[in-house]
N, C-alpha and C positions, 0 to 999 in steps of 0.2 A: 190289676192296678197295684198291689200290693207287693205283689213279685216286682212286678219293676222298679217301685219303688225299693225293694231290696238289694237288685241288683244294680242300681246306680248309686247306690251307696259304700255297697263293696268297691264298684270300678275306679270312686271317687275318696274314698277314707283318708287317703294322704292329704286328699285339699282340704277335704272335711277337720283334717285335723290339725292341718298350718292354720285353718281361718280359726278352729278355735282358740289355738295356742295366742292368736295373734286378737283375741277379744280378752283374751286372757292378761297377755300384757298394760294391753291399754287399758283395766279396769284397776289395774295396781297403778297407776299413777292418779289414783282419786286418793285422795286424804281419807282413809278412814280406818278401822280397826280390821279391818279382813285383806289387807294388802297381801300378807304373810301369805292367806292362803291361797290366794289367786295365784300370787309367785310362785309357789312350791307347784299348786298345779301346773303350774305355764313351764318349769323347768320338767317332769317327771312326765307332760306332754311333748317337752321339744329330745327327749333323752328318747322314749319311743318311737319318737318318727326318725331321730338317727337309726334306731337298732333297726329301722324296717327299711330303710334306705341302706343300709352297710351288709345286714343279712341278709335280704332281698325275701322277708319270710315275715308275715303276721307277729305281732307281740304277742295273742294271744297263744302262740304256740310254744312261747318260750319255757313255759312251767313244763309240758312235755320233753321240751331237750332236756332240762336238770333230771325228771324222773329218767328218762332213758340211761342220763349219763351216772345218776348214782345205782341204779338195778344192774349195771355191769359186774362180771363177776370179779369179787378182788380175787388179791394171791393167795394161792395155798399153801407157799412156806415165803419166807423170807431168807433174801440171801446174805443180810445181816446178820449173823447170830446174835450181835448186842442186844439190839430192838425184840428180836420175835423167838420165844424157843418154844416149843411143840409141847403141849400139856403132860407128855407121854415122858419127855426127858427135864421136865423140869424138879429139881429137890427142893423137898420139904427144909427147912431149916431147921437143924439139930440130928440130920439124920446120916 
């Protein structure tokens, strides 16, 4: 019971997450002092289900793309000299 209940939740996340964004809305248009935060959820709700609809990939995934994309390995030299010179060729000042 449990599993399926799991699994109809994964199948369905995207509805799951239009209906809440959309209880979300509608509880910001009561008069009170948490409007703010209902809005800020209901947008940072509707900004996720674009990134799962445009990347065609879970949000919860997205913290793994950042770590994969900064563990790349940077450059070994630079082919600017301005910017980057090599510990080995750099002078001491006064020398």
């Amino acid at each position: 019971m449990l599993n399926q209940l799991i699994n109809l939740t994964a199948e369905y996340h995207l509805v799951i997450m239009v209906a809440t964004m959309i209880l979300l809305v509608l509880l910001t248009k009561k008069k009170n002092d948490s409007r703010k935060v209902f809005l800020i959820l209901a947008v940072i709700l509707a900004l996720s289900i674009v990134y799962e609809l445009v990347m065609d990939e879970p949000v919860s995934r997205f913290p793994a793309r950042i770590n994969q994309t900064m563990n790349q390995p940077g450059p070994t030299e630079s082919t600017n000299p301005r910017y980057y010179t090599s510990p080995e060729k750099r002078q001491l000042p006064g020398n």
